[in-house]
CHARMM-style PDB file with segment names, atoms N, HN, CA, C and O in Angstrom:
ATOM      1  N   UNK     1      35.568  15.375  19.834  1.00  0.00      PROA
ATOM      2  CA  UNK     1      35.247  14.959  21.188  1.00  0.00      PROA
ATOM      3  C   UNK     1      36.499  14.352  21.814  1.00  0.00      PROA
ATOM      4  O   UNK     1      37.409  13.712  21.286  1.00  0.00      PROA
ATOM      5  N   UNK     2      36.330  14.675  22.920  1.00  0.00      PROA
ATOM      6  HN  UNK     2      35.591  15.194  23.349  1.00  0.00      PROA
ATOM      7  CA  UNK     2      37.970  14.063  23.610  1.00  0.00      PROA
ATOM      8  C   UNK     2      37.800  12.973  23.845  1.00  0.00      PROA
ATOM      9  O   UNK     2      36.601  12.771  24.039  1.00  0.00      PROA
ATOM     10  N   UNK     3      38.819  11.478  24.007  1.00  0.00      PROA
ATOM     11  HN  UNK     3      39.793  11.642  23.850  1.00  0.00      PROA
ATOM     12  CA  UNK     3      38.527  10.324  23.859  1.00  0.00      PROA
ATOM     13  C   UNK     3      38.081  10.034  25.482  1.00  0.00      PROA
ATOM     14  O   UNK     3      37.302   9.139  25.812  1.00  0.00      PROA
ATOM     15  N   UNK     4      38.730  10.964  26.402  1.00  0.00      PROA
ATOM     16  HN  UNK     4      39.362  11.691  26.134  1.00  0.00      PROA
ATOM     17  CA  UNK     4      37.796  10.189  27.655  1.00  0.00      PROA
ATOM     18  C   UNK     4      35.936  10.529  27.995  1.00  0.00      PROA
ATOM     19  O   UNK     4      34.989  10.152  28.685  1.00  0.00      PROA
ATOM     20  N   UNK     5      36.319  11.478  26.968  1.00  0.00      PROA
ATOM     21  HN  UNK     5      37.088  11.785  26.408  1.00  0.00      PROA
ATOM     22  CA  UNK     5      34.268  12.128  27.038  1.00  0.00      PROA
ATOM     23  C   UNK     5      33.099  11.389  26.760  1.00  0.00      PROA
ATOM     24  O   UNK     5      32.977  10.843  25.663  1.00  0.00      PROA
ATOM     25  N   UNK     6      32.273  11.314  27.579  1.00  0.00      PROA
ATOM     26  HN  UNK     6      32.372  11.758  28.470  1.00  0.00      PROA
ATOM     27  CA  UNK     6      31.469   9.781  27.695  1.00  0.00      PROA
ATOM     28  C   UNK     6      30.634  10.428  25.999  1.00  0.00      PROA
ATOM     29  O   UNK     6      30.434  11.552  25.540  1.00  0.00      PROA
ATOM     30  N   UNK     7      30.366   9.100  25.542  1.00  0.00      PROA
ATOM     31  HN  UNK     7      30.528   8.187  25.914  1.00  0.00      PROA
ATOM     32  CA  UNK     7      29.706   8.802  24.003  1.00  0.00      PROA
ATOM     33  C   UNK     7      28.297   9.689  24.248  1.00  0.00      PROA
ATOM     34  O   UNK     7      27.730   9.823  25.332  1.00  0.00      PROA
ATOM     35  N   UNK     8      27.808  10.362  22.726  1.00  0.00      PROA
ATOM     36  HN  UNK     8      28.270  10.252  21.846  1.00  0.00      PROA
ATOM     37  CA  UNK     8      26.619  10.980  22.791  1.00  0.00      PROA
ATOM     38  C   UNK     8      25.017   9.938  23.494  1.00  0.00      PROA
ATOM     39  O   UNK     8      24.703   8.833  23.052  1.00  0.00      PROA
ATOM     40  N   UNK     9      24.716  10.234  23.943  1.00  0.00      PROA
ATOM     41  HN  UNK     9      24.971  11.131  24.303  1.00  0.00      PROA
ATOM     42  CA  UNK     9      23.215   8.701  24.329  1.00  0.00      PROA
ATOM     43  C   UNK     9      22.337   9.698  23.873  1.00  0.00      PROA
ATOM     44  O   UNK     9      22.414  10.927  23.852  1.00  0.00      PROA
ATOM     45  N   UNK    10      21.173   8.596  23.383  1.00  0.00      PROA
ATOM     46  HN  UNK    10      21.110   7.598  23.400  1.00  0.00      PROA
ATOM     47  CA  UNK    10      19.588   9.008  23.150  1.00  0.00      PROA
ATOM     48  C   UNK    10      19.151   9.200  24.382  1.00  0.00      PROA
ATOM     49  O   UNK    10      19.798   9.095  25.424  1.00  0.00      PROA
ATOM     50  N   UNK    11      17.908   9.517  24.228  1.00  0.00      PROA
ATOM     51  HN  UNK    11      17.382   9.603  23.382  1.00  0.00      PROA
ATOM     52  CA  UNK    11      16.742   9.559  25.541  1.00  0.00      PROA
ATOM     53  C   UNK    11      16.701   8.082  26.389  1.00  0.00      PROA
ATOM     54  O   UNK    11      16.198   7.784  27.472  1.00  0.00      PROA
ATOM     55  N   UNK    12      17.302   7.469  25.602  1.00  0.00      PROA
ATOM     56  HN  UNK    12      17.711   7.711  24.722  1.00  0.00      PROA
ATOM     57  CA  UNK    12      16.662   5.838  26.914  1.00  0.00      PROA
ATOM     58  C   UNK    12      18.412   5.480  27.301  1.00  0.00      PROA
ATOM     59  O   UNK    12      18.636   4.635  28.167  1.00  0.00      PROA
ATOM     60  N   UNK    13      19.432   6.093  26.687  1.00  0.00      PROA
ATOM     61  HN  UNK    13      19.250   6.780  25.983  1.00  0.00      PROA
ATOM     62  CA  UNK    13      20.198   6.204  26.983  1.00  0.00      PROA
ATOM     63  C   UNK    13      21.242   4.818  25.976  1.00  0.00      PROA
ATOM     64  O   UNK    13      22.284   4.178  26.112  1.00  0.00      PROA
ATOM     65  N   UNK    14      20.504   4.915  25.334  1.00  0.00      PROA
ATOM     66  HN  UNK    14      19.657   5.435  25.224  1.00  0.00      PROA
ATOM     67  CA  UNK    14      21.441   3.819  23.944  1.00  0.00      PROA
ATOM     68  C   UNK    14      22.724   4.986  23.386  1.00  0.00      PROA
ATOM     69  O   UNK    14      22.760   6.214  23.459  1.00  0.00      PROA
ATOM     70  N   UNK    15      23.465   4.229  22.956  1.00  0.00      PROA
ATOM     71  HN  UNK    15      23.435   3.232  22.896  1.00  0.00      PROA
ATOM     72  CA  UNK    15      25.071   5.377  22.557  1.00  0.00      PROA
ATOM     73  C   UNK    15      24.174   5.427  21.019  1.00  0.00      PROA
ATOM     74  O   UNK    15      23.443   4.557  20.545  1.00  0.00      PROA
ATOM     75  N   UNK    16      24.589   6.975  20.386  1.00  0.00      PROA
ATOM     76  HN  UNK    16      25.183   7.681  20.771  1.00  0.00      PROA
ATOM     77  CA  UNK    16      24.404   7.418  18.921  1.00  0.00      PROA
ATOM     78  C   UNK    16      25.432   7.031  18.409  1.00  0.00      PROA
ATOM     79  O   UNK    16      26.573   6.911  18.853  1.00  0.00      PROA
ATOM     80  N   UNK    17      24.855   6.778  17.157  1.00  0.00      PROA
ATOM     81  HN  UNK    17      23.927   6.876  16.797  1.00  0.00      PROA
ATOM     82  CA  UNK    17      26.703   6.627  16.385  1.00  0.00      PROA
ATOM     83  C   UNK    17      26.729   8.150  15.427  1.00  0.00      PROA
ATOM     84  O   UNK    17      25.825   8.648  14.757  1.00  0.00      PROA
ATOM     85  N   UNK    18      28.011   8.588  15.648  1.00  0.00      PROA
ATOM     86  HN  UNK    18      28.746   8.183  16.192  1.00  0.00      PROA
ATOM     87  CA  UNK    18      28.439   9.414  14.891  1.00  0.00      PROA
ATOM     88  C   UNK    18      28.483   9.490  13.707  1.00  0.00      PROA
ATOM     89  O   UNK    18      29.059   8.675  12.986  1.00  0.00      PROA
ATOM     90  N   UNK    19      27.786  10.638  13.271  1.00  0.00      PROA
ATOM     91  HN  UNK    19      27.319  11.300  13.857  1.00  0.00      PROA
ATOM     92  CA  UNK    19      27.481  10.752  11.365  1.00  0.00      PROA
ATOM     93  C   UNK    19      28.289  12.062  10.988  1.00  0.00      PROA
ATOM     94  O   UNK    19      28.598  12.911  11.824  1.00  0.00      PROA
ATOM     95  N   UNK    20      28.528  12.118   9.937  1.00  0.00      PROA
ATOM     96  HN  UNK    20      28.277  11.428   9.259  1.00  0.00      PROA
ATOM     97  CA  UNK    20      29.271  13.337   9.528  1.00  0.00      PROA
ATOM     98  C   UNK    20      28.156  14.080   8.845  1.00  0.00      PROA
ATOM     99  O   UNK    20      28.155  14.057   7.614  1.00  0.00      PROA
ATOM    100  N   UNK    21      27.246  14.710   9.449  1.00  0.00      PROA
ATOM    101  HN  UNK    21      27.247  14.729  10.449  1.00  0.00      PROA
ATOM    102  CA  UNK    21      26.375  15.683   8.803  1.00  0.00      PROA
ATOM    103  C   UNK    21      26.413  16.849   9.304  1.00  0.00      PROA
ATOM    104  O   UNK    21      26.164  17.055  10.492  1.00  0.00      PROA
ATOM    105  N   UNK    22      26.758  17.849   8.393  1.00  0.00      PROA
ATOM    106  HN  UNK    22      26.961  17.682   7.428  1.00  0.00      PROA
ATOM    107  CA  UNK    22      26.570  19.175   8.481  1.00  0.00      PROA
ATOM    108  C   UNK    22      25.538  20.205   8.851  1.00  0.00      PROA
ATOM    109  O   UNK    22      24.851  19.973   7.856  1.00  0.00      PROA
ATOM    110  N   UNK    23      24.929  21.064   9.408  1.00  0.00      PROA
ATOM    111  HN  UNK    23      25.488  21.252  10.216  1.00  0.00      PROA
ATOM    112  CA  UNK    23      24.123  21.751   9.917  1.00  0.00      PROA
ATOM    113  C   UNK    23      23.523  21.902   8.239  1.00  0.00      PROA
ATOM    114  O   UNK    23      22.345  21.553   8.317  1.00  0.00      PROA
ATOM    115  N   UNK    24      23.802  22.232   6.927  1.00  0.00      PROA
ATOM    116  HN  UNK    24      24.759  22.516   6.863  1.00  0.00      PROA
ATOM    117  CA  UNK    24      22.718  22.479   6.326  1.00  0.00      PROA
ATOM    118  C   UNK    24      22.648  21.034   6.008  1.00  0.00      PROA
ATOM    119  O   UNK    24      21.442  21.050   5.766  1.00  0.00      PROA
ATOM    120  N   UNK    25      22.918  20.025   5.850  1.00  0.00      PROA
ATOM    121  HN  UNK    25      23.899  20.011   6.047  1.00  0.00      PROA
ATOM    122  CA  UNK    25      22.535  18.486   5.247  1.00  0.00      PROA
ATOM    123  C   UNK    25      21.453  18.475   6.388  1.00  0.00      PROA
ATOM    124  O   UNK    25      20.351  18.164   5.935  1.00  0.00      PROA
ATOM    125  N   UNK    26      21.453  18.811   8.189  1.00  0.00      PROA
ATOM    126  HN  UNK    26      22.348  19.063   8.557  1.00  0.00      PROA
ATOM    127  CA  UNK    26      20.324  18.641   9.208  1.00  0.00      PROA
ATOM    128  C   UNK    26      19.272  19.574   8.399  1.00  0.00      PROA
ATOM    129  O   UNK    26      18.181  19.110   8.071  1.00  0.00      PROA
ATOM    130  N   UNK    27      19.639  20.894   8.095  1.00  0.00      PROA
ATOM    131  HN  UNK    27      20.525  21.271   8.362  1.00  0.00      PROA
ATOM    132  CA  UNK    27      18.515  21.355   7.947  1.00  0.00      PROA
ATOM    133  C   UNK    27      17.260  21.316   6.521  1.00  0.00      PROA
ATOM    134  O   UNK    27      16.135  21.810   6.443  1.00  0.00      PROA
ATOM    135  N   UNK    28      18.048  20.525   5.567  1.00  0.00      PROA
ATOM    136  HN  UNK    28      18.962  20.124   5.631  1.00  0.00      PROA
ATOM    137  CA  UNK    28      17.689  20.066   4.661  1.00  0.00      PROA
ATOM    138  C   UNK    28      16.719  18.893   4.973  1.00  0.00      PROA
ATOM    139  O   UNK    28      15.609  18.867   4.442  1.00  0.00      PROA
ATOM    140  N   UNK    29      17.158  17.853   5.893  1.00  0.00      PROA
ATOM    141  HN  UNK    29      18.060  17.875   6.325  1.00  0.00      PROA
ATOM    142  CA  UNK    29      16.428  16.429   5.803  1.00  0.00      PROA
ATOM    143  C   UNK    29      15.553  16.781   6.521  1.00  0.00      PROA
ATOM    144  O   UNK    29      14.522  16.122   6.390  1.00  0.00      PROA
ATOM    145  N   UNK    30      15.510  18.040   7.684  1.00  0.00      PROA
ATOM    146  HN  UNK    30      16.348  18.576   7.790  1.00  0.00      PROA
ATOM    147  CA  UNK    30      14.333  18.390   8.913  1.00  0.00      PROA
ATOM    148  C   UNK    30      13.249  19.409   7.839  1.00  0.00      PROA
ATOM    149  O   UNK    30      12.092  19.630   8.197  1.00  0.00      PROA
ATOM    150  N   UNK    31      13.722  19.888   6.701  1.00  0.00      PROA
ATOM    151  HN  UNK    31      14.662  19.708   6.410  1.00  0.00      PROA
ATOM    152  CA  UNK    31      12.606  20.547   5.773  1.00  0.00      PROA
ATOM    153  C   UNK    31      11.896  18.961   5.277  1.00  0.00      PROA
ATOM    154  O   UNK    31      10.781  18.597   5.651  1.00  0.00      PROA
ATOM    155  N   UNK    32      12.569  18.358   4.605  1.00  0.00      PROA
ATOM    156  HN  UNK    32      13.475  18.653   4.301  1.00  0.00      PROA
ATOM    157  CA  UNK    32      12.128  17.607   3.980  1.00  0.00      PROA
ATOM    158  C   UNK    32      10.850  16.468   4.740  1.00  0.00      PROA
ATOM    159  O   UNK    32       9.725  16.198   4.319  1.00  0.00      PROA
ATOM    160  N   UNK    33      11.546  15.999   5.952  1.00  0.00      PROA
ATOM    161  HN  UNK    33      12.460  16.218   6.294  1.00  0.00      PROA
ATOM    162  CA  UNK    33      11.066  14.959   6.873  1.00  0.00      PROA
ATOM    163  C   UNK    33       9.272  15.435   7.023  1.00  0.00      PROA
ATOM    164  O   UNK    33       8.626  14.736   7.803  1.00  0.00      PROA
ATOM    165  N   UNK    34       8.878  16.031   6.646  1.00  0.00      PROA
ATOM    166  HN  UNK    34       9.402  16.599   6.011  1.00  0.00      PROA
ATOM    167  CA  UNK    34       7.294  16.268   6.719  1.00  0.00      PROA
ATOM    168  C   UNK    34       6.608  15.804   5.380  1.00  0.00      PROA
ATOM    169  O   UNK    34       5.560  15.164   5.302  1.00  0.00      PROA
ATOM    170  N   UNK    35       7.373  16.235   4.369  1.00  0.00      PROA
ATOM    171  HN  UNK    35       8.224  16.756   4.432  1.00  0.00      PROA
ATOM    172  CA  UNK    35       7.073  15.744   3.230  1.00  0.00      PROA
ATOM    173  C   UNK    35       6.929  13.606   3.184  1.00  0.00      PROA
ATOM    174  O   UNK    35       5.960  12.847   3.171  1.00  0.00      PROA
ATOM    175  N   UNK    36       7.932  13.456   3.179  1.00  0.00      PROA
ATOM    176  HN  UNK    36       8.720  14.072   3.190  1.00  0.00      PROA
ATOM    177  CA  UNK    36       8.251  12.078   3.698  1.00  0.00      PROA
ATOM    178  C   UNK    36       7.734  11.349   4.646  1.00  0.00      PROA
ATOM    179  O   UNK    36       7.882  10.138   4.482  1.00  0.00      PROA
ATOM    180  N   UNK    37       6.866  11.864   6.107  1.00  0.00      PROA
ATOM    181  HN  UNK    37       6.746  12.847   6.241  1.00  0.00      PROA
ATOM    182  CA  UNK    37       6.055  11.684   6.540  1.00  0.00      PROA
ATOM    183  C   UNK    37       4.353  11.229   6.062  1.00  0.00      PROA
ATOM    184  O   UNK    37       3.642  10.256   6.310  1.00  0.00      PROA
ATOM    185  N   UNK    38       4.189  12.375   5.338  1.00  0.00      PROA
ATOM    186  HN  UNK    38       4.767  13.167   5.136  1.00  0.00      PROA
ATOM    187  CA  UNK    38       3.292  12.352   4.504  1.00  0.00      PROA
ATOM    188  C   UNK    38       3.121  11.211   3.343  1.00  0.00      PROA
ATOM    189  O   UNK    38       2.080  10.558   3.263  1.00  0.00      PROA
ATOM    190  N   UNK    39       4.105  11.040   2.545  1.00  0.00      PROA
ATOM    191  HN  UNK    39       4.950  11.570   2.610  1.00  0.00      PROA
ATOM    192  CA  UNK    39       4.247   9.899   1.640  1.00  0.00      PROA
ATOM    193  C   UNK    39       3.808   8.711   2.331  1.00  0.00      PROA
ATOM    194  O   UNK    39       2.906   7.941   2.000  1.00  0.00      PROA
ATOM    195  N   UNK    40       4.634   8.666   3.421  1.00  0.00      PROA
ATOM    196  HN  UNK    40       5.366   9.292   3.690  1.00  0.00      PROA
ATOM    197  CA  UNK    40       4.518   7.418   4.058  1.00  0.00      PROA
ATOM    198  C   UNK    40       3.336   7.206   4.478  1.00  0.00      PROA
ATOM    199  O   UNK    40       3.005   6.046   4.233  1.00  0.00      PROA
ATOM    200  N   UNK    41       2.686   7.691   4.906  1.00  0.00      PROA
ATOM    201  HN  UNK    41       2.955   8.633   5.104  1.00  0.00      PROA
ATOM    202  CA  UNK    41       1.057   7.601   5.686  1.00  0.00      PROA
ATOM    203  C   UNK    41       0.399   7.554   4.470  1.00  0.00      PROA
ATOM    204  O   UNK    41      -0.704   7.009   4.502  1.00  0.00      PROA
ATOM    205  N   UNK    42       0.811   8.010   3.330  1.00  0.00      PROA
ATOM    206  HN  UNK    42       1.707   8.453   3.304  1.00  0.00      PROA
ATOM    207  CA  UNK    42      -0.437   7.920   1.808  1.00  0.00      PROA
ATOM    208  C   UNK    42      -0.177   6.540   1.599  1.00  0.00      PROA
ATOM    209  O   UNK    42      -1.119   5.748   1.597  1.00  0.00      PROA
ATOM    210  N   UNK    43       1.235   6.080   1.386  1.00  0.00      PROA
ATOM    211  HN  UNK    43       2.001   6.723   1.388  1.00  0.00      PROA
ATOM    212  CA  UNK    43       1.483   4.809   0.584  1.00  0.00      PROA
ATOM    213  C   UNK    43       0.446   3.698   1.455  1.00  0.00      PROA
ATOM    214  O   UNK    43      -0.456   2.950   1.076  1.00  0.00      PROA
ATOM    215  N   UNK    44       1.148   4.035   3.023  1.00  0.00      PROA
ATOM    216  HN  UNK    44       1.881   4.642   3.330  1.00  0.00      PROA
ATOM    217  CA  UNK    44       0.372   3.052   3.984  1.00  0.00      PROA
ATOM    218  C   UNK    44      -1.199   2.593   3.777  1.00  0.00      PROA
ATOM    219  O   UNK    44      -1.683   1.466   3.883  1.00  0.00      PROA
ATOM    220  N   UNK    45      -1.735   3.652   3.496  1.00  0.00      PROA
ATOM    221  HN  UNK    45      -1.342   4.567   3.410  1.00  0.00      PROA
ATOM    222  CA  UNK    45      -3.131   4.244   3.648  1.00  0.00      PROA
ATOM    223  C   UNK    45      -3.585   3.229   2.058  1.00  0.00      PROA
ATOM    224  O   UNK    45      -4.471   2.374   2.061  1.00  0.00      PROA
ATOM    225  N   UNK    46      -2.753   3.589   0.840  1.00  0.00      PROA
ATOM    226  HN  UNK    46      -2.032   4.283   0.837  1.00  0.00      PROA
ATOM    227  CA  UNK    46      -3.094   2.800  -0.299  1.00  0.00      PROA
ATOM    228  C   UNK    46      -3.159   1.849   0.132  1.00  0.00      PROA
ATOM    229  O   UNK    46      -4.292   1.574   0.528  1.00  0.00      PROA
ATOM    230  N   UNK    47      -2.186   0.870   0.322  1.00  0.00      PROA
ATOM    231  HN  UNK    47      -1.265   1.093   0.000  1.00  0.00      PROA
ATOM    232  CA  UNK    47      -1.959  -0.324   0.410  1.00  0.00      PROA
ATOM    233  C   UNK    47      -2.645  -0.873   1.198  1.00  0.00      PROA
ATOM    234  O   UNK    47      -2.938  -2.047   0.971  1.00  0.00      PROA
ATOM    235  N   UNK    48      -3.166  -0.188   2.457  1.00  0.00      PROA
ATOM    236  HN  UNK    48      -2.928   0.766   2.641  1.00  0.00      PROA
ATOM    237  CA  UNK    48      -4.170  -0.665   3.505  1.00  0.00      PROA
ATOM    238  C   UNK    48      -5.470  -1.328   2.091  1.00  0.00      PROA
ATOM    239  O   UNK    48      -5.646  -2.444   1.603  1.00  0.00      PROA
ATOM    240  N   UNK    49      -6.201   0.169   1.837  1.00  0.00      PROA
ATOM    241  HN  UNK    49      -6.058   1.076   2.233  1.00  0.00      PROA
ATOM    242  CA  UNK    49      -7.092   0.312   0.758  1.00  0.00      PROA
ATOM    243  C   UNK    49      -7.021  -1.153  -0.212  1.00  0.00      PROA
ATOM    244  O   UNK    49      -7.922  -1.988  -0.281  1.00  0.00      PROA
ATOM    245  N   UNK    50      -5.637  -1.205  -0.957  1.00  0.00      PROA
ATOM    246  HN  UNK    50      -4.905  -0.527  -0.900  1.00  0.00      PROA
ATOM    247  CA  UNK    50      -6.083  -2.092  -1.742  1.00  0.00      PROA
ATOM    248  C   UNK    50      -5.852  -4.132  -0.789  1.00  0.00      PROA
ATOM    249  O   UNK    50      -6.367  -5.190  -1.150  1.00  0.00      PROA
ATOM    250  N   UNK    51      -5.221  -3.951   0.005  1.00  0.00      PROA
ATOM    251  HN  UNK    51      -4.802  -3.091   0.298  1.00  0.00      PROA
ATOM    252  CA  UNK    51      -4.963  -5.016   0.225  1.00  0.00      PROA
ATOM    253  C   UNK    51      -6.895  -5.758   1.075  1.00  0.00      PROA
ATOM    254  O   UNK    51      -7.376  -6.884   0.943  1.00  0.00      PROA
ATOM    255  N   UNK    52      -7.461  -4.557   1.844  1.00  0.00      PROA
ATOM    256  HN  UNK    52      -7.070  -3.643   1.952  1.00  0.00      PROA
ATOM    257  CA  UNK    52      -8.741  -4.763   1.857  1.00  0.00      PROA
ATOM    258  C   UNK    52     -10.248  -4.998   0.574  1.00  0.00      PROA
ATOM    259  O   UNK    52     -11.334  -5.571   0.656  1.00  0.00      PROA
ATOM    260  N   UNK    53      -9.498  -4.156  -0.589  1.00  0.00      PROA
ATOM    261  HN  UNK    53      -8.615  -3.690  -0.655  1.00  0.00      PROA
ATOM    262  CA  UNK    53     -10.500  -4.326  -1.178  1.00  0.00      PROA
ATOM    263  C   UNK    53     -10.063  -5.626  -1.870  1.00  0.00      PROA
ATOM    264  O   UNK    53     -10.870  -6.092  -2.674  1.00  0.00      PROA
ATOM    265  N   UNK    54      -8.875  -6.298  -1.673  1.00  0.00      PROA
ATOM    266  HN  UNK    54      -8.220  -5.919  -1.020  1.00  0.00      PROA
ATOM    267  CA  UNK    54      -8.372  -7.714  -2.565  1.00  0.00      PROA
ATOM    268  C   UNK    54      -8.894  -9.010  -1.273  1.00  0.00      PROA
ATOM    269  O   UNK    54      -8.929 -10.194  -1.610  1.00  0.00      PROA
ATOM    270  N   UNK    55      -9.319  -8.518   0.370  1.00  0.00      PROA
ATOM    271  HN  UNK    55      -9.291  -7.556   0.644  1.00  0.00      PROA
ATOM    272  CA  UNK    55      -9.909  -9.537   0.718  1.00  0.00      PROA
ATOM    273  C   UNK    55     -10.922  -9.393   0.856  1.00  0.00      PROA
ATOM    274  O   UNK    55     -11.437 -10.473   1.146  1.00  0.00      PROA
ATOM    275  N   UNK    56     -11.654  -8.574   0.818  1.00  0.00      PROA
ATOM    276  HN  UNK    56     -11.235  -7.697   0.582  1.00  0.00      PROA
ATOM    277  CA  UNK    56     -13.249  -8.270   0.125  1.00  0.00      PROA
ATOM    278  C   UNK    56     -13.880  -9.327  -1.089  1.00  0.00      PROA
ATOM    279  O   UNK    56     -14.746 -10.192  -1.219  1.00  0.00      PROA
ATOM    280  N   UNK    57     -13.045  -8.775  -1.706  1.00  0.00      PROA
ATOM    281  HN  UNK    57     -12.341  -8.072  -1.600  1.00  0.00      PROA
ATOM    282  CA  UNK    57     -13.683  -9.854  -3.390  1.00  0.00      PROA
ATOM    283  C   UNK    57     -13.177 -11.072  -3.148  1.00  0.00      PROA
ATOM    284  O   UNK    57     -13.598 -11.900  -3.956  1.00  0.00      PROA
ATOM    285  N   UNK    58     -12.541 -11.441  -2.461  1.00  0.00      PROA
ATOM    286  HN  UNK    58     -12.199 -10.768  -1.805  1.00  0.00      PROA
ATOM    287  CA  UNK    58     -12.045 -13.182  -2.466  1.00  0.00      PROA
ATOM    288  C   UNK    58     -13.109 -13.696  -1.230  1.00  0.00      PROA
ATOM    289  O   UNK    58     -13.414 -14.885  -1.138  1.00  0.00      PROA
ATOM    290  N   UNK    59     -13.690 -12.555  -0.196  1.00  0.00      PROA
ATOM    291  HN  UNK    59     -13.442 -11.589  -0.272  1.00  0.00      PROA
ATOM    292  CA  UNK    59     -15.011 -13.260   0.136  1.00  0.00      PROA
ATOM    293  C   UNK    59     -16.129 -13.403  -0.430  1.00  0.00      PROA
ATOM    294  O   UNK    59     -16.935 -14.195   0.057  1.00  0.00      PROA
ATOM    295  N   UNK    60     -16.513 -12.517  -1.838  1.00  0.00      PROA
ATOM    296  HN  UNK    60     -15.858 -11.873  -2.234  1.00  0.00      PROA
ATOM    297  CA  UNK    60     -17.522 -12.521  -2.700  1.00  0.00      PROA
ATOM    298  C   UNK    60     -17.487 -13.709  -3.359  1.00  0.00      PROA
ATOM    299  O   UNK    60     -18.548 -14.285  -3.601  1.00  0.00      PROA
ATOM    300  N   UNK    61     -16.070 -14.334  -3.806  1.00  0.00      PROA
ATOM    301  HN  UNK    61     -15.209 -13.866  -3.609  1.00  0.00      PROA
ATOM    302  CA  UNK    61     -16.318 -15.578  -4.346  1.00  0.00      PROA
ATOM    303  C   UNK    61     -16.856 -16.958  -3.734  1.00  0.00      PROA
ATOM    304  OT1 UNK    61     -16.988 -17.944  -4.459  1.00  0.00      PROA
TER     305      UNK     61
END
């Protein structure tokens, strides 16, 4: 990029910072990122699960 060329911005217009990633390292993490999505919403979903069923039984007592 030429140094007077205004900086990459997001959508709300914050500056990106520059990463050195390669088109297959993008297309690798954009396969992956669904998988990882998924994890995340299971783990969430556990932990919801158990952290309710741990204030459940402490109202039984």
């Amino acid at each position: 990029m030429h140094a007077h060329s205004p900086s990459l911005q997001d959508q709300v217009g914050d500056p990106v910072p520059h990463m050195d990633l390669t088109d297959v390292k993008i297309a690798m993490l954009d396969r992956r990122l669904p998988a990882w999505m998924e994890c995340s919403k299971n783990k969430k979903k556990a932990n919801f699960e158990a952290e309710s069923m741990e204030f459940l039984q402490k109202g039984d007592k």
